[in-house]
N, C-alpha and C positions, 0 to 999 in steps of 0.2 A: 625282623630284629626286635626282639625286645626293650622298652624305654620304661626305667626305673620313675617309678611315681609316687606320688606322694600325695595324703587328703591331709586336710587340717582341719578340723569340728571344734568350733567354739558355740558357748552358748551364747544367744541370741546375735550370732553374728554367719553371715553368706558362709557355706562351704567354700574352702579353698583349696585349687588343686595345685600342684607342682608337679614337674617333668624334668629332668635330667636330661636336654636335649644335644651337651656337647660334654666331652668327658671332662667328670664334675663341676659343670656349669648347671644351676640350676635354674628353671622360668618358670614363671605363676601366668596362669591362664588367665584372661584377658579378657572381660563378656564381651556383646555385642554391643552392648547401649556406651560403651565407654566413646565408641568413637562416633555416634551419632549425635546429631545437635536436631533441637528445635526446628530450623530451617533447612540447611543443607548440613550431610554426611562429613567429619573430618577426611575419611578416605574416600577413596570411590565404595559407589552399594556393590560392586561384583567383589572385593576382597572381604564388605562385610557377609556378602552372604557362602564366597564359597570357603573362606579361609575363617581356622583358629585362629586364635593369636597371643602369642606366648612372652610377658615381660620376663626380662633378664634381670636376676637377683643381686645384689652385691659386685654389681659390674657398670665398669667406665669407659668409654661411656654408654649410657643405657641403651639398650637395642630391642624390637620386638619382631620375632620370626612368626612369619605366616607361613601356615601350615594346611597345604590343599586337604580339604574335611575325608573325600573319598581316598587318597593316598598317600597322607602324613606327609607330604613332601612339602621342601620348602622352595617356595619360587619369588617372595619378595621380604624383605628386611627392611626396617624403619629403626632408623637409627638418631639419637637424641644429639645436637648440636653445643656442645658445651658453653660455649657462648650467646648464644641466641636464643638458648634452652628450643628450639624449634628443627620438627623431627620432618627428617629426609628418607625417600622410599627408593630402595636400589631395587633393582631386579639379581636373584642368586643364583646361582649352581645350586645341584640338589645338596652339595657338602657345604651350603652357607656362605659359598664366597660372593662377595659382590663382583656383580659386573658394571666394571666402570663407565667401558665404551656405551651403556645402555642410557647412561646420565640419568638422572632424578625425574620419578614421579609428580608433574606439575597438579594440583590442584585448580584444574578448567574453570572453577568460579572464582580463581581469584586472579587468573591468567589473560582476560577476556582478550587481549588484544591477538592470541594464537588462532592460527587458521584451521584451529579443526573444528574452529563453530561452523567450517565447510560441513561437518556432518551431525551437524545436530539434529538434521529434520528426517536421518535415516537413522539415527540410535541416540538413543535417551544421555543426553551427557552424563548422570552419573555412572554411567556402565564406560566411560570413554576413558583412554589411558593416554596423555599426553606426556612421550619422555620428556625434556631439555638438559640442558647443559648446563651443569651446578653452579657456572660461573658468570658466563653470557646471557642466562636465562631463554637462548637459540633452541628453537624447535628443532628435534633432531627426530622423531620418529612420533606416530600414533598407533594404539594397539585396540582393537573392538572387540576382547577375548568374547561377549557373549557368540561373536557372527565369526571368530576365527578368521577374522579380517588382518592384515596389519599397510600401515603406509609409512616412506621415510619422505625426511621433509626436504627437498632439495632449495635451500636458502637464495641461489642465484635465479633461477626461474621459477621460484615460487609456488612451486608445486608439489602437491602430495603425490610421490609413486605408491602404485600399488606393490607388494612383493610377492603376490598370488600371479597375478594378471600383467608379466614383465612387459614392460614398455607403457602403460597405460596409467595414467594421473587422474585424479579427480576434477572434472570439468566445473569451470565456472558457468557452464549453462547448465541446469539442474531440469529447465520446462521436459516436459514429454506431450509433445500438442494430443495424441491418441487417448492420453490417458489426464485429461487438462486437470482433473479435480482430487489427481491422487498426487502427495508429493514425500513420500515414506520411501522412495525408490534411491539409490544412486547411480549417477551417469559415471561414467569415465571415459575418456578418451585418449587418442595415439598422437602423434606429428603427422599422421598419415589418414588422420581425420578418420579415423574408424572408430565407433563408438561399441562402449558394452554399457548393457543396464543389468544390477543387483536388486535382487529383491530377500527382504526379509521372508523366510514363509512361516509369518504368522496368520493369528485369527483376523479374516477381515470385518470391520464394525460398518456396514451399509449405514449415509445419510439419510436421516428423515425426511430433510428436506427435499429443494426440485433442485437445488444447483447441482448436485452431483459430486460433492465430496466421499471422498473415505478414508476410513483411517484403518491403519494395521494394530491390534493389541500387543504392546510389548510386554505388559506387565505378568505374563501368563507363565514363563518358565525363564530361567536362567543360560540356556543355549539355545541358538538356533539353526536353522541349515539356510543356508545363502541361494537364491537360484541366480544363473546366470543367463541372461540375453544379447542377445545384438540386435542392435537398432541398424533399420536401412535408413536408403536417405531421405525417406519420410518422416523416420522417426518410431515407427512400427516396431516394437518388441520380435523376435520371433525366439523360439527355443527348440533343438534338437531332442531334449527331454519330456516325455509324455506327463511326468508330472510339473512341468515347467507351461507347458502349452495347458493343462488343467488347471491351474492358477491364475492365468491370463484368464481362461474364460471367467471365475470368479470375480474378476477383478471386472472384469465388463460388465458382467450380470450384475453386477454391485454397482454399475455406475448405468444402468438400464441405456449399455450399450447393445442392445439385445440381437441385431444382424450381425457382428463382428463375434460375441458370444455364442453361436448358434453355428456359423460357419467355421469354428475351430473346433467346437467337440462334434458335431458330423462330421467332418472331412479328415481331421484331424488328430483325433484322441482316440482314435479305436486302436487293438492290435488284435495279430494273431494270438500270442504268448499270451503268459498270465499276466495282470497287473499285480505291482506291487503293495508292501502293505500300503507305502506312502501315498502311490497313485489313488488306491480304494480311498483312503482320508481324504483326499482330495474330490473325489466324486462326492463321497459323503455330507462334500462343504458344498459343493454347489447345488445341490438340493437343499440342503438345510438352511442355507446365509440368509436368502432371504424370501422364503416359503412363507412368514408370516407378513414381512413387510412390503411385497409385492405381488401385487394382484394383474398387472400385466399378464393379459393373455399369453404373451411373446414367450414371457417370464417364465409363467408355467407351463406351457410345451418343454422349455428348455433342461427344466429341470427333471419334468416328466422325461426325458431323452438319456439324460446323466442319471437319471435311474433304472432305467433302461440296459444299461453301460453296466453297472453296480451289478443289479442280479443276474444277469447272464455270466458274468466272471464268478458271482459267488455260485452259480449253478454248474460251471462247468468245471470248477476245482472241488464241484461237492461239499462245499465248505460250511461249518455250523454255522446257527442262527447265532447271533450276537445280540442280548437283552439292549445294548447299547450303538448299536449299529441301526441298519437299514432295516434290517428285516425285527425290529422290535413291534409289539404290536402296537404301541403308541402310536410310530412311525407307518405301517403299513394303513391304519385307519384313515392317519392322512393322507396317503396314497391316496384311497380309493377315494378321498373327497376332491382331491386336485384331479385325479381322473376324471371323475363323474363331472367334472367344472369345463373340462378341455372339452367332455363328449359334447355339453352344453351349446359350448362357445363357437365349436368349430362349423358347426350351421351357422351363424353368420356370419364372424369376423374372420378376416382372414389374416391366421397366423400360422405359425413353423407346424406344416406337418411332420408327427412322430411316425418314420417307416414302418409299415405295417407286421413286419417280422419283430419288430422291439416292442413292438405296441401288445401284439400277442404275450410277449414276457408278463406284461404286466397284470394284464387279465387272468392271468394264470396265477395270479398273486391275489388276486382283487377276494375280500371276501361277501360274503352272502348275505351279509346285516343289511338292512336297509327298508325302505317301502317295495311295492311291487310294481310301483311306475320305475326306480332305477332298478332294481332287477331286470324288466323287460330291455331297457335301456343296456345293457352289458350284456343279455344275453343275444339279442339282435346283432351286437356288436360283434359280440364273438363269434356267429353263425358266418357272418361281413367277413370278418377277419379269415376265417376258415377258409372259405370258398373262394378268396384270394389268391391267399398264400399257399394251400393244398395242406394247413399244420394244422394240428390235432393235439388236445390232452389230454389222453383217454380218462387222467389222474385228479383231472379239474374238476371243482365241482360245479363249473357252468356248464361243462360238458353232460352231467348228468339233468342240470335242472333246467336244461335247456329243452328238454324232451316233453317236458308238460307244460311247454311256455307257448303265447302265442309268438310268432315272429313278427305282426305286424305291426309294429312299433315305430317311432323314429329313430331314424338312423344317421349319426352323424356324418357330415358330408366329407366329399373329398372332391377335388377341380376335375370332374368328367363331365360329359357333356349326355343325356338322353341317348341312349340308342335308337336308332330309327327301326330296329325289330320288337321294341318296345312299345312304343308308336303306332305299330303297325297291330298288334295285339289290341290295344287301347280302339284303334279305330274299328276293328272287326266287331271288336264289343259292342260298340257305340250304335251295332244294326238294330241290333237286339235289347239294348237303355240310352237312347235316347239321351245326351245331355248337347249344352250351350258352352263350346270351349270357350267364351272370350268373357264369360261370367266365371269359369275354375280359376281355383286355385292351383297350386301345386301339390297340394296334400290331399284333397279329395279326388284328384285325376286318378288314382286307382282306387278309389272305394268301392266302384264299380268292377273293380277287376278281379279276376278267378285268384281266390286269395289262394284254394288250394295246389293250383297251376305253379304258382310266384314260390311256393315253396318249395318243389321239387327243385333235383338238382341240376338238371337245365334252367329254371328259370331263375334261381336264388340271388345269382350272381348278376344278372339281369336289373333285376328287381332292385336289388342294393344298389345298384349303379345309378339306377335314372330315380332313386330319393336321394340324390347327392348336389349339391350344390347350383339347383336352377333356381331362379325366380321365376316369379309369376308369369311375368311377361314373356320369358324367352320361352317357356314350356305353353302359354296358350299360342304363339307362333307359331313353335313345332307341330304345335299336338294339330291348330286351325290346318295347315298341310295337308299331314297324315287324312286324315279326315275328310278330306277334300279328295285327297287321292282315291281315297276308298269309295266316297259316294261317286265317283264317277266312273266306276269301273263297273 
C-alpha cells in the first residue's frame, strides 16, 4: 500500500518528513535521539532501535505510532496524557487500535519494586517489556521481544508463568551448581518440581581470571534464539538438540570444565546427517572461544577434536572454503601450530586422545611451512596414522614428502605397552652390539636397531607402537627380561 509523504526543506534547518498514516491524519517523524537521555532510554532500546516513530499533527490528544522499520507495521502507540502531559505506551492491532487488556508499558527504571528484576541477570533490562495496569500499577505480563520470550504475572502466587513452556514459572532458585560461575541462564520450574533451563545463544566472553566466570555478549545483535534444557536432579543441563549439547560443551570449555566438555562432544555431538549451518557456528565457536586464552593441554585436544568434527562435515557436503570460516588461512596456520603443540605434549602429559581416524582429518589439512625437525614430526605422524588406520591420501602433500623423509623421528605417544616381539628383535640385536640396558634410555633402545627393517611394512606399525608412551624405567625392565631370555638360550 502506498502512504502519501511529504519532505519539508528549510534553510538551515533538519529535513522534515511527514506521512499520512490514517486517512488524512498527518505524522512527522520522530528521530532516534528524541527519546534517549543521558543516562537511561525514555522508551525501552528495542522500540528505539527496531521501530520509526511517527508524531501526530494537529491532533488531541497527541499520540506517537511506532512503526516496525522492516514491515511499517504498527505494534505500539504512545499516547500523551492531557492532564499529566505524561505519555502512556499501548500495545496495537496492526489497524492502530489499542489493546487495552495488554495495560501500559511500565518503564522498569522507574518501577523498581516489579518482579521482573527476576530476569535482569538473563536480559539487559532495557530490552525488557513490563506491561501493568493503568490504574493499579499491578503487574500483569513481561515481554523479552529480543528472546521471543513472554511471562504473565500471576498476582496470588507470585509468579511469572511462562506462555511458551505451559505450566512452568520462573524459579526463585536461579544457582546451577554444574555450571557455578555462569549466571546469564534462566531456570524455571513446575508444581511437579521438574526444572527447564534457557540459554541465550549468544557469543560467550571466557574469564581471564582462575574463578571461572563467564559472561554471554548481549550487545551483538537485536534477536536471539533461545536454547532449551532440562535439568536432572543434579542439576545437570542435558539437550536433545546437537546444537544445544555444542553450546554446553562451549560453556565448559569456557569455564575449563574440560572432562565434562570432552565427554559431550565425543560421545555426543557427532551424527550421521549433515550438520547444520547453526551447529557448524557452533563448532566454529568452540575452537575459536578460547584458542588464544587457553593453553591447557586438555583445552587443546578438545578443540583439536571439534575441528575434527568441522572439516569432515565440510568435506563430506563438498562445501567451499570460507575466507571467514575454519578453513581460512589465518585459521588453518593455527591449526597446524595447536597441532604441532598436541604432537608436542602428548609424549608426556596425559591428556584427551584425539581418535586416530579424526586426527588423520587433520593432517590432511596440515600445510608444509615450517622447519624440517616439524616436517619430520607430521610426517612420522602420518606414516603412525597410516599403518593404524589402513587410510591414505594419495592428495596429501605429506603423502608425497614423506617418500624422501627419514621416518626416524619421534613419535607422539599413545597408552600401549612395548611388544614383546619388539623386545625380542632388540635382544637378538644386542648378540651382535653389545649394550648395558639399566644405563638406556628409552630413546636410544633402538639406535641400535635395523632402521631399515622398522621401516618395512611388517615392522612400521611395531616400531610406532613400542616409541609410545614408556619410560625409562618400565622399558629398561622389559627390555633387562628380554635380554635375559635371550642370553640364556
Amino acid at each position: 500500500m502506498l502512504i502519501p509523504c511529504k519532505i519539508l526543506v528549510e534553510t538551515n534547518q533538519p529535513i522534515t518528513f511527514f506521512k499520512e498514516l490514517e486517512p488524512e491524519k498527518w505524522y512527522q517523524y520522530t528521530p532516534e535521539n528524541h527519546f534517549s537521555s543521558d543516562k537511561k532510554p525514555i522508551i525501552s532500546q528495542y522500540l528505539i532501535n527496531h521501530y520509526n516513530h511517527w508524531h501526530s499533527i494537529d491532533r488531541l490528544p497527541p499520540e506517537i505510532l511506532a512503526l516496525e522499520k522492516k514491515t511499517n507495521t504498527c505494534s505500539y502507540k504512545m499516547v500523551q496524557d492531557t492532564e499529566t502531559s505524561q505519555w502512556r505506551i499501548y500495545s496495537t492491532t496492526p489497524d492502530h487500535q489499542i489493546d487495552i487488556k495488554k495495560g501500559i508499558l511500565a518503564n522498569i527504571y522507574q518501577q523498581e519494586h516489579l518482579p521482573s528484576q527476576l530476569l535482569n541477570h538473563f536480559e539487559d533490562p532495557k530490552f525488557i517489556h513490563a506491561w501493568i495496569d493503568p490504574d493499579t500499577k499491578q503487574l500483569l505480563s513481561i515481554d523479552l521481544p529480543r528472546l521471543n520470550l513472554s511471562f504473565k504475572y500471576d498476582s496470588e502466587q507470585k509468579r511469572l508463568y511462562s506462555e511458551k513452556y505451559e505450566g512452568f514459572f520462573i524459579s526463585v532458585d536461579q544457582s546451577l551448581k554444574p555450571l557455578s560461575g555462569f549466571t546469564q541462564g534462566l531456570v524455571l520450574t513446575n508444581d511437579k518440581q521438574e526444572r527447564k533451563f534457557l540459554l541465550p545463544l549468544q557469543r560467550i566472553i571466557p574469564d581471564l581470571s582462575l574463578n571461572r566466570n563467564i559472561k554471554l555478549d548481549n550487545t551483538e545483535h537485536d534477536q536471539y534464539a533461545v536454547l532449551e534444557y532440562t535439568l536432572d536432579s543434579k542439576g545437570n543441563p542435558h539437550s536433545n538438540q546437537i546444537q544445544g549439547k555444542l553450546y554446553l560443551v562451549s560453556l565448559h570449555l569456557a569455564q575449563k570444565n574440560y572432562d565434562e566438555a570432552y565427554k559431550l562432544l565425543k560421545y555426543k555431538c557427532s551424527k550421521i546427517s549433515a550438520y547444520s549451518k547453526g551447529e557448524l557456528t557452533m563448532l566454529t565457536s568452540i575452537v575459536q572461544t578460547t584458542q588464544i586464552l587457553d593453553n591447557h593441554p586438555k583445552a587443546l585436544s578438545i578443540r583439536l577434536l571439534a575441528y575434527t568434527l568441522y572439516i569432515k562435515e565440510i568435506n563430506a557436503a563438498n562445501k567451499e572454503k570460507s575466507d571467514e570460516g575454519l578453513d581460512s588461512f589465518g585459521q588453518l596456520q593455527l591449526l597446524r601450530k595447536q597441532y604441532l603443540d598436541y604432537l608436542k605434549l602428548i609424549q608426556n602429559i596425559d591428556l584427551f586422545q584425539i581418535p586416530l581416524e579424526s586426527e588423520f582429518e587433520i593432517l590432511k589439512k596440515i600445510s608444509l611451512n615450517g622447519d624440517e625437525k616439524e616436517l619430520n614430526l607430521l610426517v612420522a605422524r602420518y606414516n603412525y596414522l597410516s599403518a593404524k588406520t589402513g587410510l591414505k591420501d594419495i592428495q596429501s602433500s605429506l603423502h608425497d614428502f614423506r617418500q624422501s623423509k627419514s621416518l626416524l623421528v619421534d613419535t607422539p605417544p599413545v597408552s600401549v605397552d612395548i611388544p614383546y616381539n619388539i623386545l625380542d628383535e632388540i635382544a637378538k640385536s644386542h648378540k651382535e652390539n653389545p649394550i648395558q640396558p639399566e644405563t638406556m634410555d628409552y630413546r636410544s633402545a633402538f639406535s641400535f636397531f635395523d632402521a631399515d627393517r622398522l621401516l618395512t611394512q611388517q615392522f612400521s606399525p611395531l616400531y610406532h607402537d613400542a616409541r609410545q608412551g614408556i619410560n625409562a624405567e618400565n622399558l629398561r625392565i622389559r627390555l633387562q627380561l628380554a635380554l635375559s631370555n635371550n642370553n640364556s638360550q
